[in-house]
C-alpha positions, 0 to 999 in steps of 0.5 A: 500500500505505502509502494502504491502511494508512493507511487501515486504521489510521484505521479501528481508531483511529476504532474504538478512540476510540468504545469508550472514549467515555462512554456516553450516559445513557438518555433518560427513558421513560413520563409522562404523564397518566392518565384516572381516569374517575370523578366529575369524569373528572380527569387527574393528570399527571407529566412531565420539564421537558426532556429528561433533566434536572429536574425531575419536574412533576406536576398535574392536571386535571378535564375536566368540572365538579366533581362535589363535588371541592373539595380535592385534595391532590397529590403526587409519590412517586419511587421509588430501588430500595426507598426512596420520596421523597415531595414535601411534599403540597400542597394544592389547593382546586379552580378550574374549567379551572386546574391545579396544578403541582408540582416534584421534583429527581430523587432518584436517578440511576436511578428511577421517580415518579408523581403521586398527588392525592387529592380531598375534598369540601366537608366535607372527607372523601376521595372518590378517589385518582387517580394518574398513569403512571409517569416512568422516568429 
């Protein structure tokens, strides 16, 4: 009887001590790149560096030869309920096969971002705006 309280006892312990611990953060969702599929097909791209941890790293790519592209200018807008975060714009003059990379603290403990790049060309007028998914955290 005394084994079986034991027993019993440990259970409602093990039970007790489980519901007071902290509860784990929710794991970052979505990211990713997204295909635009028009001129020089590029791919604008966010993701977490590692796990849920900072920062946000958005870039782009072109999968073909630019087809006038010859400056972009990318971003990362995060968003923290109704107020955006913006990184400063960078801008970008295109290189076959390489890719930018730009970095963002997250700027709240819960939110949303995406990469937004904007491309110009050789005189410099706006040609397209791509963007990539949305980074949940």
């Amino acid at each position: 009887m005394l084994g079986k309280l034991a027993r019993v006892g440990a259970i409602v312990l093990t039970t007790a001590a489980a519901a007071l611990a902290p509860v784990p953060a929710s794991a970052d969702s979505g990211g990713g790149c997204r295909n635009y599929g028009a001129f020089s097909n590029p791919y604008v791209c966010i993701s977490v560096r590692s796990g849920t941890t900072n920062p946000l790293i958005g870039d782009f790519y072109l999968n073909s030869t630019p087809s006038g592209e010859r400056t972009a200018n990318i971003q990362i807008v995060a968003w923290c309920g109704n107020s955006a975060t913006f990184t400063n714009p960078y801008w970008w003059t295109i290189v076959p096969n390489h890719s930018p990379q730009i970095a963002m603290n997250k700027p709240c403990a819960s939110g949303y971002a995406y990469t937004r790049a904007a491309f110009y060309n050789a005189n410099n007028a706006h040609m397209y705006t791509a963007t990539s998914l949305t980074q949940y955290w």
